[in-house]
Structure formats: C-alpha cells, structure tokens
C-alpha positions in Angstrom: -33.0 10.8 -63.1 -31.2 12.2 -60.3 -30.1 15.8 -59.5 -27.2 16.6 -57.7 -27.6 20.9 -56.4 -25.0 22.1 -53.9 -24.9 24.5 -51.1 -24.1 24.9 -47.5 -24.7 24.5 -43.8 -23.4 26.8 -41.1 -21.9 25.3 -37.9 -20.8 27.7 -35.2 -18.8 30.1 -37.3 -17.8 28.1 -40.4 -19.6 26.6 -43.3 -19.9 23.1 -44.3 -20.6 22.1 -48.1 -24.0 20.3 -48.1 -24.8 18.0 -51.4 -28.4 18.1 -52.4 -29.5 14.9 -54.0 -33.1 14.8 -55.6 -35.0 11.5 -57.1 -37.4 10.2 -57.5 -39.4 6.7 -56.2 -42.2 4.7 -55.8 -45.4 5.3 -54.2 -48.0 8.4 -53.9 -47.3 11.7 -54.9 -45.0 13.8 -52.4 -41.8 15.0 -50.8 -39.8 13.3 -48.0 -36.7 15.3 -47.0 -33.6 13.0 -45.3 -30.4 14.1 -44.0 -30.8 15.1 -40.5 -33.2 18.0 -41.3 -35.1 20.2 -38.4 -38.4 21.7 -38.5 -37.6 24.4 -40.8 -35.8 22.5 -43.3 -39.0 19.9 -43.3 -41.4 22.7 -43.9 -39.5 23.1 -47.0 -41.9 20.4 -48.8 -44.6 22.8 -48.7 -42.7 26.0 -49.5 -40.7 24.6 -52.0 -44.3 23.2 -54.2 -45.9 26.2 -53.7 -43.3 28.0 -55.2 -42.4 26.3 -58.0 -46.5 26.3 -58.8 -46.6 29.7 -58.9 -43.5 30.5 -60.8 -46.0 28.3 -63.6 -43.8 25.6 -63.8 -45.2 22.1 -63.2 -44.0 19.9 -59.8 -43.7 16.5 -60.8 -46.4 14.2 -59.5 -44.5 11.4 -58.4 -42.9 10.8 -54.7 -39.8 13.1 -54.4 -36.9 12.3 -52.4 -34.6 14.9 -51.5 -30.9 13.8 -49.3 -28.9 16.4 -48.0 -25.3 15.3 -47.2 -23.6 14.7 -45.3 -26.3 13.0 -43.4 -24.3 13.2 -39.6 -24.3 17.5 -40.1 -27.4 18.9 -38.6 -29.3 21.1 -40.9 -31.6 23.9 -39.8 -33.1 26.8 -41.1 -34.8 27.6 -44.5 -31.8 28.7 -46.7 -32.0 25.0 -48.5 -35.4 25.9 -50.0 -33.7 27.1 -53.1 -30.9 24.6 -53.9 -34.0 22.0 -53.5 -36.4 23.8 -55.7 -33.7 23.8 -58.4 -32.8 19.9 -57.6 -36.3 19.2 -58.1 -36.4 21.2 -61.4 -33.2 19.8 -62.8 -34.6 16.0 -61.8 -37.7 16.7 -64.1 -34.8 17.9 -67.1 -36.1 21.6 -67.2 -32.9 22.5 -66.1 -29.2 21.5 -67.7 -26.8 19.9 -64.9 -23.6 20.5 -66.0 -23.7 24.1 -65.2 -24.7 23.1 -61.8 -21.3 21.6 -61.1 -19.4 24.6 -59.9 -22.3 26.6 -58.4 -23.6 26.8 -54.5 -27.1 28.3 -53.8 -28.7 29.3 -50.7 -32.0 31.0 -50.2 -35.6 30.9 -48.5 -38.5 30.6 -50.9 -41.6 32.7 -49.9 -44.6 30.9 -51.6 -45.1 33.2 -54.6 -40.9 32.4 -55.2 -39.6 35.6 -53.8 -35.9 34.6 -52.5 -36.1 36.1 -48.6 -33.0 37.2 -47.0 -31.1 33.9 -45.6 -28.1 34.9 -42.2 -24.7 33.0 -42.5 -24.3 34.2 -45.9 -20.2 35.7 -45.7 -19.0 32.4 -43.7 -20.9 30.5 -46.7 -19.2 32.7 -49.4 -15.9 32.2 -47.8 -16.0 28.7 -48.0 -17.5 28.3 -51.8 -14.0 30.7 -52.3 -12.2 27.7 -50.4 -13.7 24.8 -52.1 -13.2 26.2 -55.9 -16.8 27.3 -56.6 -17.3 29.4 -59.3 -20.2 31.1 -58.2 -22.4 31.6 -55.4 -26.5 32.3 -55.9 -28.2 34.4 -52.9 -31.3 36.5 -52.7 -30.6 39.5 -53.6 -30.7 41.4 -50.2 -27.8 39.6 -49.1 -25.9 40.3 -52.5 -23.6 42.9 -51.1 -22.8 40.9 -48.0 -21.7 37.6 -50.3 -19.7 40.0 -52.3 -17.0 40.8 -49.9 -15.4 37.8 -50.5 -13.4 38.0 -53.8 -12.6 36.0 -56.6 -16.1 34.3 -56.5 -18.7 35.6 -59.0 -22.0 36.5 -56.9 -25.3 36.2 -58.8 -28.3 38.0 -56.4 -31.7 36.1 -57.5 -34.7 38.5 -56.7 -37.2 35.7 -57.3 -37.4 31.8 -58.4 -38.2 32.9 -62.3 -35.1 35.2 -62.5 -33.3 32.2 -61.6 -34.5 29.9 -64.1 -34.5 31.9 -66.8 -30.8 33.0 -66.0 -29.9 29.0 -65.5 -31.1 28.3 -69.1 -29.4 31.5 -70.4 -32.8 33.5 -71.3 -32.2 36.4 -69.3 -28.8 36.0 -67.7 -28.3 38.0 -64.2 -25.1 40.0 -64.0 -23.2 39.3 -61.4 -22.8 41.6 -58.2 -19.8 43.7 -57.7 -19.5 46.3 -54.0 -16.1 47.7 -54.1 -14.9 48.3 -50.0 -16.2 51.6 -48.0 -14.5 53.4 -47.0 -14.0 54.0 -42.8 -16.9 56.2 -42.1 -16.6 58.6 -39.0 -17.8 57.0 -36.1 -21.4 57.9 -34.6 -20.6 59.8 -31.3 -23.1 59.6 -28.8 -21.0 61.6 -25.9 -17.9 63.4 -27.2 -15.3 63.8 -24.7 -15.2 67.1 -24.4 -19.0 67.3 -23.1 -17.8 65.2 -19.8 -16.9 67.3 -17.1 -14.1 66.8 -15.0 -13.1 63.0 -14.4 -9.7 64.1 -16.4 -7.9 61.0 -14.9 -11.0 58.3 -15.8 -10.4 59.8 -19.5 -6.5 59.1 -19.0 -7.7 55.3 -17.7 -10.1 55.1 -20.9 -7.4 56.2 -23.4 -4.7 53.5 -22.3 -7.3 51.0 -22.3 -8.3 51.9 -25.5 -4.8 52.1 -26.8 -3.9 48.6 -25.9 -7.4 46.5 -25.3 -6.9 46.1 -21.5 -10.2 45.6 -19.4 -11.3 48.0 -17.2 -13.4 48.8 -13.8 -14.8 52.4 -12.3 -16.2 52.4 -9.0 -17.8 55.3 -7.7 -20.6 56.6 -6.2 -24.1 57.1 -7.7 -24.4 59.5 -10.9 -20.8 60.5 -10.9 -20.5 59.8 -14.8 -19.3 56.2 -15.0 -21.9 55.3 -17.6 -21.0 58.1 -19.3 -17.6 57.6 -19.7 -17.9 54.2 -20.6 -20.6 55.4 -23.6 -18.8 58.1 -24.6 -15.3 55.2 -25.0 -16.7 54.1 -29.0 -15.4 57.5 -30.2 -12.2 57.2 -29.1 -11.4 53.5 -29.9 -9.4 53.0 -33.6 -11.5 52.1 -36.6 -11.5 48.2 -38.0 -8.9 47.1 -40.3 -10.3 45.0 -43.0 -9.4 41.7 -41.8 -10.6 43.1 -38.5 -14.5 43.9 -40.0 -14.5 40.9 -41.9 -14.1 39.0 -38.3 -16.8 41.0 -36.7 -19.5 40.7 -39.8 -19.0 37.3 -39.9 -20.1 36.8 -36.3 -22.7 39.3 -37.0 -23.8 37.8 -40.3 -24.7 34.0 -38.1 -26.2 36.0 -35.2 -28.7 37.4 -38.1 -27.6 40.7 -36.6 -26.1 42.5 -39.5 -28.1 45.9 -40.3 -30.3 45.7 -43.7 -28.0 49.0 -45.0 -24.6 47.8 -43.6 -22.8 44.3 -45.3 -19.9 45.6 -43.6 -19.1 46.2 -40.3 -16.4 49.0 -40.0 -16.7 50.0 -36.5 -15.9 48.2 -33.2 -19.1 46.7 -31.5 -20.2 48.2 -27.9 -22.5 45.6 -26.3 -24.1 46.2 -22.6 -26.2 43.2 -21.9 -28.9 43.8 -18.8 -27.6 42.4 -15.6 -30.9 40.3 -15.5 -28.8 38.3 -18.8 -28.4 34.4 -18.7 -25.0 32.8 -18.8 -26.2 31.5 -22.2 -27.4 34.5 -23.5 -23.5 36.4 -22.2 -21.2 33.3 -23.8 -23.4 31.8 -26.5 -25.5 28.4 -26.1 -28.6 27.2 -26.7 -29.7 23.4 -27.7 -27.3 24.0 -31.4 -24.9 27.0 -29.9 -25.3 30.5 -31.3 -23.0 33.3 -30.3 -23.4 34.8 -27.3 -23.2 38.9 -25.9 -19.2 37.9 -25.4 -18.3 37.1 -29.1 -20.9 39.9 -30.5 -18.4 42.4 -28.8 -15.3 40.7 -30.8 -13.0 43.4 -31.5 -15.1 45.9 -29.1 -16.5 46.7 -26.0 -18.5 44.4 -23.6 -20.0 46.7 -21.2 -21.1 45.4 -18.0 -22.7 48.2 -15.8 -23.5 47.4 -12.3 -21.0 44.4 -12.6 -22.4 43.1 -8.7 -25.8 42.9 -9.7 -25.0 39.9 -12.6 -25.2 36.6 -10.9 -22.2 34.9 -9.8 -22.0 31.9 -12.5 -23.0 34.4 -15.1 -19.8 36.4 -14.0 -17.9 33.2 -13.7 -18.3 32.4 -17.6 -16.4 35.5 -18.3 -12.9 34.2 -16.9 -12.2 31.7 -20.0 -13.2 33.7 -22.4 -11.3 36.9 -21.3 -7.8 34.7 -20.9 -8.6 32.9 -24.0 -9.7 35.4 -26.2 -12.4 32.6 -27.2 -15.1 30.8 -26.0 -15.9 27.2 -26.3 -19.5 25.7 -26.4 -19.9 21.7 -25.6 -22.8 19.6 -26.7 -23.8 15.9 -26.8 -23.6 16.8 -30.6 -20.3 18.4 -30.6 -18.4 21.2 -29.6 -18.3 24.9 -31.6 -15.7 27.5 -30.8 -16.9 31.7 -31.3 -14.1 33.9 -30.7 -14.7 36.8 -28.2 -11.6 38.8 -28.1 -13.3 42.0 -26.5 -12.4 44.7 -23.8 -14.5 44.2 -21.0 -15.3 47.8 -19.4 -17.6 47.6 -16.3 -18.9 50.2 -13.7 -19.9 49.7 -10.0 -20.9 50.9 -6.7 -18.9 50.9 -3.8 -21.7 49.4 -1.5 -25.6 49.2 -2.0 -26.7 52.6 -1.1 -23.6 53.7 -3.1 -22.2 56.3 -0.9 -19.3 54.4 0.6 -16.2 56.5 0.6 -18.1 59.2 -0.7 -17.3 62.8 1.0 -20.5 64.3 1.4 -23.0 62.0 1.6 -22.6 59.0 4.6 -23.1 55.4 3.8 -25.9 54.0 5.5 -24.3 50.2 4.8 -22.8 48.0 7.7 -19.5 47.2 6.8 -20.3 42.8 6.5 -22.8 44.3 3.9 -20.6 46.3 2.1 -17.7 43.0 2.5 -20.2 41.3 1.0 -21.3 43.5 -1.7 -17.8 44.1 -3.2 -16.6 39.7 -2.6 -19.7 39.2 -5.5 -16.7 39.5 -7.4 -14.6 37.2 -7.1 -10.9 37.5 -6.9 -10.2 35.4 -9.9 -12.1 37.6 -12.2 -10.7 41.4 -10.5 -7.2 39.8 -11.0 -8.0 39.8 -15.2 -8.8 43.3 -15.1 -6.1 45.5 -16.2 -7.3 49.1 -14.7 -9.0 49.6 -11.2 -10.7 53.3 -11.6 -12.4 55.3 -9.1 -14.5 57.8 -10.3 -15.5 60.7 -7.7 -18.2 63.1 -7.2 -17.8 66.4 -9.9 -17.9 69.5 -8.0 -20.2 71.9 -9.0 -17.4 74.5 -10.5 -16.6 71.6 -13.2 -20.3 71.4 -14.3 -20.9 74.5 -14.4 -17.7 75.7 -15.9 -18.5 76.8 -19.8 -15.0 75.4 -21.2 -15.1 72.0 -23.2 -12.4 69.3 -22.4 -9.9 67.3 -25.3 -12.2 66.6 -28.0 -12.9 62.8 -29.0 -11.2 62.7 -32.1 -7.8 64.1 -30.7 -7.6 61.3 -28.4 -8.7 58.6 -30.8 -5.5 59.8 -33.3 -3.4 59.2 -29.9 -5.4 55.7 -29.7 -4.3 55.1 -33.2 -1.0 55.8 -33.2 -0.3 53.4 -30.0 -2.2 50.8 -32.3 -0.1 51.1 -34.8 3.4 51.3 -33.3 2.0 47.7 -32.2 0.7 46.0 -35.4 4.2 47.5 -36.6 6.0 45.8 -33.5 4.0 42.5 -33.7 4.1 42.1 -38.0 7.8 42.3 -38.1 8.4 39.9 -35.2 5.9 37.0 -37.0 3.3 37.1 -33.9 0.8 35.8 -35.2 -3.1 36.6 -34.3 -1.7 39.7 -32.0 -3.1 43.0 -33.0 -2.8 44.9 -29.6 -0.7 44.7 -26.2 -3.6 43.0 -24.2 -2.8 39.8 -26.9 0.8 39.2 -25.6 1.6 36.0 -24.6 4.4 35.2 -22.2 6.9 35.0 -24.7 6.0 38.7 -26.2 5.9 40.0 -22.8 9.5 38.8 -22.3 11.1 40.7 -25.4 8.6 43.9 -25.1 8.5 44.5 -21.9 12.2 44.7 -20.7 12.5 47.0 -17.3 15.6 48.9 -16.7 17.2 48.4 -13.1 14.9 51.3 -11.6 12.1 49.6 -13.1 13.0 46.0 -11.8 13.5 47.4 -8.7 10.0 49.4 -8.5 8.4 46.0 -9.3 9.7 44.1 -6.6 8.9 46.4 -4.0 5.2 46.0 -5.6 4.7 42.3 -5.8 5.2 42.5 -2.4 3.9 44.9 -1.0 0.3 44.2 -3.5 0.4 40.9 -3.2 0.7 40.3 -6.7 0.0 37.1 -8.5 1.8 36.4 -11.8 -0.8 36.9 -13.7 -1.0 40.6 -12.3 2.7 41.0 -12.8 2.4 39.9 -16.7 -0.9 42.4 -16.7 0.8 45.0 -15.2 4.2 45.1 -17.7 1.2 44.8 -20.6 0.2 47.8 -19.2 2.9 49.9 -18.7 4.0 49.1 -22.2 0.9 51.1 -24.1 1.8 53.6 -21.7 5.1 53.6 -23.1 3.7 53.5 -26.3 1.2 56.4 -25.9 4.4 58.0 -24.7 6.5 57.1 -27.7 9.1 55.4 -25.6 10.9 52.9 -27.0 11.7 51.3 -23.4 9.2 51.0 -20.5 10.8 53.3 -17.7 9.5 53.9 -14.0 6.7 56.8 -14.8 5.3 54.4 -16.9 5.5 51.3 -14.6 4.1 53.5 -11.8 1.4 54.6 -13.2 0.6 51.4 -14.6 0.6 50.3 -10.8 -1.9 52.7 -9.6 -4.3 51.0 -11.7 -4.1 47.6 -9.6 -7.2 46.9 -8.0 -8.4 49.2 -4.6 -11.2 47.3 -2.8 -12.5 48.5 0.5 -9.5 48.1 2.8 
C-alpha cells in the first residue's frame, strides 16, 4: 500500500512542495530514504523508528522505502522526519489518507516523539497558502511564527501521539490563532540626547535615516563615531507589515528568529567583525545561506573600521548595495537573498588616527596615510551617499549638564519624511520603492526637478567635484529627503547644497 504525505523544502528564500512517497518492498527489514537526501535527512531512519516505537505503535517489519520528490531538489535538514513518520503510519493503514490530501507537515522527531523546533517555517507556510493547502502541521514552538500567514489553519503538534490521535479524530488539536502586535517601542541603547556635541553628524544620521542613503564618518580616535552609529536604531521608522514579514522571513531560514519573537517589528542593525569572510558578509556556503548583508534587509549594516575589512570582502558589497539584492551561483544552481540595507561605516583618517586632528600630530608618512585611505576603493566611496567628519568634542560639550533633541523627536521627523514618500511612490505605481534611496532613473527624473538656481549650482559642482553620474543621481536622491525633511514640495538650492557637502572629502 503506498502513502503519499506532503511537505516542503526550503531553497534560498522560497519553499518548494516536497511529495513524500512511502512503500514498501522486498528484502530484510529497514528503511532506505531516495530523493537526493543529505546527511540529516538519512539519519531520519533511525529517528523516525525510534520514535514511532516509543509513541507504542508498532514499525512495520518489512523493508521501507521512502521517495521524496521531486528527486533533482536537494533536501537537507531534519524537518522531513515527521511527514515520513506519518507516511510510514498511513502505509501500515493506522492512519486514513484522504485527510492527508490537503495537509503539509514539517517537523524534527526527537526519539521519544517530541516535535523540535524546525527554521524555514514562514517561507513554508506562505507557500502551503499559495498552493491551496488547507492546513499546515508544525511543532508547536514554531506555531506562532506559521500563523502569520492567513487563511491557512495552523495545527502546533507538541509530540508524535498528539498528532495521531488528532489525525484519527480522538483528541482533535485546535488550531493556532496570534492576532498581529502591535509596534513595540524600540530598545534604545544610546538616546540622542546622551551624545555630546557632534550636532551636524546627528543632522547627517537623520537624512540618512529619512531616506535609506549609506553613510561614512571619519574622524579621529574616540570622537563618538561608534556611538552615533549605535545610537541610529532609535531614530530609524518602525516596520510596516509587509516590511516585518520580509525581514522574519530572512530571519526564519537563517534559524535566527528569537524563541519569544515570531515577528520581527524593528529594523535589523548588524556589525559584522572586520576579521568576517566574504561568505560570511553576502551569504554562501556549499548550499547558500544568507549572509550579514541580507540579515540587515530593511536595516543597518554597520561596518566599523571600514579599512581594516579586506579588499574582496569590501568589493562584494558594490552589487549588492546598487542592486538592492545579492545573487549566489553554484554548480547546483543560483539563489537570490535580497539585502536592501543602509550601509553606515566609521573610519580613521590614517593608522595612528590623528591625521587632521588639531591637537594631537599624526605620526603617519603621508604614502602611508595615501595608502591607508585607497583600501577603499573609489567604486565603493562613489555608492555612498554622505561623507561625515566627525571631530574631537571639546571638553565644555562633555561636561556641559544640558541633554541634546531626544531620540524619539527625531525619529517622528524620520517618519514623516517616510511617509510623504510611500505617499509619493503608491500613487505614482512604483513598485518595490519604499524610500528615496530606491529611485531608479526614471523616479529621479519626475522627483527630483531643480529650478534654474538649482541647475545652475549643479553644474558648477560636477565640475568642479568631478562627479560621475552615478554621484549626480546620488546627490538629487539626496537633496530630495532633505526637501522632504523640509516639507518642500520642490528641491531648492539650500537643499541641493547641503546635499553637496556630503560628497566624499579624502585627504587632499
């Protein structure tokens, strides 16, 4: 008698249905698993009889074959163990098929049959959602996670016996409801208003914030860069729900999402160790998992002493950051993650640090210090909206007892900007732009008009900077969440300006 179970595989970010097809055949007693299984799903034979033995039902003693389908779609990790135990029992009759049909199940078996917690499990709802399932069966710890999706009834399994008895309607489990959080405050590590001083590298974080553009400070050693850039999560606008359903996904295959959290609501902050791998930044690995960049979708990728990363791993960042996504290529295929993040990075001058500084002398020769600063290469300084420098606080500032703009009043400023652009971008059809960083040529051309003054102001710049057209789109991107923080309708030449002071200032 063949059984016929269904679940899922996940492949980069999406899900693929995966049929699992139990018999059984001739010859000695046993389980053979086919279908382009790894380790993890082989080691299911063992898992998968020891549980089922000490639910006290009986595994048949005959030789077992178990296809998962498609055959050319790798399969890894444990999450089949379920769908195969329950395959198995329906084989043997102990379990009716028909209510089978229109069900998916996913789930690690321990070996008493305690259903573990299984990652992928919101990309694998989604698609049961997509392909007309009526229900989806996960351990229970992922229960709340599998119930974001909607119009799918979730049934959370604690162990192997719950399940059985609720398949042949002894004890039926009620399905899982969560109804949507709401936005909790954010978790403010450095309020704005603790930071001394530095009022124009708060200016530089608040229009990067307001419109996603990347971001550089360069100063000296201890002058609050790290700091600043910490303290940026409390002022950057909370998820929309399409938004936190992105990010959790991501999150959700990583295996990253927090035990108490299904859902993530606030924008990510990654800062990866300069000692990272160019794998470990982008995503790879021999079947590619996301990387530092797409974990920081819809966040902050924060790269602090941006010379010390090696030059390929800094290289990797230039597709991703035009592209707003990163594709992996393998002999076995090629998976896309997205990574549409705001890269923020802090750096020194020069090696000692103390280049430019006004009180303390560099001790660097200038070739070093050429050569310190051309680790970055031209190609990546040119994506990189605002070029900060952060100076030394004077001692009046730190010692003075007043407290700056509050974190929260800027983050409504943030939020407002946001919202005059998901306004702006909705009613003219732009599809997959959510902030002024997105815009493509075409957007730049009918939102960032310049009056005459304007046009005039920008030709002088491009050339006297030397400005590529990539800088010139970058820099009317800019000076249009200025306008926008501004309330301006049109971009005019206090806005343009200051958006030029941003351009990049490398040792002269």
């Amino acid at each position: 008698m063949l059984a016929r179970v269904f679940s899922c595989a996940v492949i980069g970010l999406d899900g693929v249905i995966v049929e699992v097809e139990v018999d059984t055949g001739q010859g000695l007693p046993g389980m053979t698993i086919v279908g382009l299984p790894d380790t993890a799903v082989q080691e299911s034979r063992e898992r998968v009889q020891a549980a089922i033995k000490n639910t006290g039902l009986d595994f048949p003693r005959k030789r077992v074959v178990v296809n998962l389908a498609p055959a050319s779609v790798r399969k890894e990790g444990p999450a089949y163990d379920l769908p195969i135990a329950i395959g198995v029992l329906a084989m043997m009759g102990i379990l009716p098929l028909p209510p089978l049909e229109k069900v998916l199940i996913v789930g690690e078996l321990s070996l008493d049959g305690t259903v573990r917690h299984t990652r992928g499990i919101l990309p694998m709802a989604a698609l049961a959602r997509e392909n007309h399932f009526e229900q989806i069966i996960v351990p229970a710890s992922d229960a709340d996670e599998a119930a974001l999706i909607p119009e799918i009834e979730v049934i959370p399994v604690q162990n192997l016996t719950d399940l059985y008895r609720h398949l042949i309607r002894q004890q039926v489990i009620t399905p899982h409801t969560i109804s949507t959080p709401e936005s909790p405050e954010p978790f403010i590590q450095t309020d704005f208003q603790e930071i001394k001083g530095q009022e124009h590298v708060k200016r530089a974080l608040e229009v990067a914030a307001a419109g996603g553009h990347n971001m550089l400070m360069m100063g000296s050693p201890g002058s609050g860069k790290t700091l600043l850039a910490r303290a940026m999560p409390a002022i950057l606008p909370s998820l929309s729900i399409e938004e936190a359903l992105d990010v959790t996904r991501v999150y959700s295959v990583a295996d990253m999402l927090p035990d108490d959290t299904p859902l993530i609501r606030w924008r990510p902050f990654r800062a990866p160790h300069h000692t990272i791998s160019h794998a470990g930044l982008v995503g790879g690995g021999n079947w590619p998992h996301p990387g530092e960049v797409s974990l920081a979708h819809r966040g902050v990728l924060f790269l602090d002493e941006l010379p010390e990363f090696g030059p390929r791993v800094l290289e990797v960042l230039r597709q991703p950051i035009e592209d707003k996504v990163v594709t992996i290529s393998r002999a076995q295929g090629t998976l896309s993650f997205p990574a549409n993040f705001m890269l923020v990075a802090a750096m020194n001058p020069c090696p000692c640090g103390f280049y430019g500084d006004p009180t303390r002398p560099c001790t660097c020769a200038i070739g070093t210090i050429q050569k310190y600063q051309k680790r970055i290469s031209g190609p990546l300084l040119d994506r990189i909206d605002i070029h900060i420098q952060v100076p030394r606080v004077e001692y009046e500032k730190l010692s003075d007892k007043r407290t700056g703009e509050p974190s929260a009043v800027i983050r409504e400023r943030v939020e407002a900007a946001r919202h005059v652009q998901r306004e702006r971008f909705s009613q003219d059809g732009s599809s997959g732009i959510l902030c002024n960083a997105d815009m493509r040529p075409a957007e730049i051309r009918k939102f960032c008009s310049l009056d005459e003054p304007g046009k005039a102001l920008m030709k002088s710049a491009m050339s006297q900077m030397n400005l590529t057209a990539r800088a010139y789109h970058r820099i009317l991107k800019l000076a249009r969440t200025i306008a926008d923080l501004a309330h301006a309708e049109q971009i005019s030449v206090t806005h343009l300006a200051e958006a030029l002071q941003y351009r990049a200032r490398m040792m002269e």
